[in-house]
N, C-alpha and C positions, 0 to 999 in steps of 0.2 A: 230171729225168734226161733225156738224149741218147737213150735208150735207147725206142722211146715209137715207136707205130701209131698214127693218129688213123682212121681208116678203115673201124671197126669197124660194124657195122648192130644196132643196138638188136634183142635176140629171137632172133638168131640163136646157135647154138651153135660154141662155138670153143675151141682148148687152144696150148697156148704150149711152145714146148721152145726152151732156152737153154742154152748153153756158154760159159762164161767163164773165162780162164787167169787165176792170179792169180798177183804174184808181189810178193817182197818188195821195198821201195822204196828201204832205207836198206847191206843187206848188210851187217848187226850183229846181235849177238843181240839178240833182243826177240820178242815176242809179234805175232801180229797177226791179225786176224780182219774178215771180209767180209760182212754179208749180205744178200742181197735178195729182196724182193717183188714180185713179181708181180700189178700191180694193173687192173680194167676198174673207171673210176669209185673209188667209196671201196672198197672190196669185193678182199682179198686172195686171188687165185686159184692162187697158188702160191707157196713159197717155199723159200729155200737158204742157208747157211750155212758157211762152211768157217772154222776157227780154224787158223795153225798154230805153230811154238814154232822158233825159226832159233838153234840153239844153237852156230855159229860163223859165219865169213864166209862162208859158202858161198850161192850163189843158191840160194834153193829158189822151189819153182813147183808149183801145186797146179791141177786141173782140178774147177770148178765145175758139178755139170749139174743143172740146175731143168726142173721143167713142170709145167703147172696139171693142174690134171683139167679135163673138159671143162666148158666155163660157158657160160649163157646170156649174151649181153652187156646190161649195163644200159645200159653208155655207149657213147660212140663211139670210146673212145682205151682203148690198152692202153700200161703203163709199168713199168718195173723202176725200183724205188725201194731203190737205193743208200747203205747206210749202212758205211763204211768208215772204219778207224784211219788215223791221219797217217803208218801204215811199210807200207801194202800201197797195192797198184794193179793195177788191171785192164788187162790186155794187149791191145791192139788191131794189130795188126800187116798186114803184105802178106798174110800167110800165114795169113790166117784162124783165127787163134787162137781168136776169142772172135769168137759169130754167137748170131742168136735166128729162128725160125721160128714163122709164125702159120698155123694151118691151120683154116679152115672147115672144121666136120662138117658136110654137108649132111642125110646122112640117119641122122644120132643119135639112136638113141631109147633112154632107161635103163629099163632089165626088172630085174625082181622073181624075173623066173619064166625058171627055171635047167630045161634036160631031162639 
């Protein structure tokens, strides 16, 4: 995938938030469905899914939004792994349709213990 940080620091804590337009590729009816992974290393840290049904010619266009929970990183690289039908596609445009954000948690720490 295109889609892909290599940048990441083994140890550190970090979460992912992504938006993706998706839209149909053929403007027929048919089915079609998108979804992706969220990956540091082998290790799935979030994932998304959107199916939709295009029951005439019409464009239809559907907003994807994924994000990990916070993870340690094992690896160095973060990637969205892409598994899409041959009638949809993901929109990339001037206009910012479709973006991914990585954010270091510096000072994250998960509690047990709720007041």
């Amino acid at each position: 995938s295109n889609f892909r940080w290599n940048n990441l620091e083994i140890g550190k804590t970090y979460q992912v938030y992504a938006s993706f337009i998706v839209s149909d590729s053929t403007f027929a009816p048919a089915t079609w469905d998108i979804e992706i992974d969220i990956e540091n290393g082998s290790n799935v840290v979030g994932k998304g899914r959107v199916t939709n049904e295009i029951v005439n010619s019409s464009v239809t266009r559907d907003t994807l939004v994924i994000h990990s929970k916070p993870f340690i990183a094992t690896a160095t690289s973060v990637r969205f792994n892409v598994t899409i039908n041959s009638k949809a596609l993901i929109r990339a445009t001037a206009a910012n349709e479709t973006f991914a954000t990585l954010e270091e948690l510096p000072f994250h720490e998960e509690t047990t213990q709720w007041t």
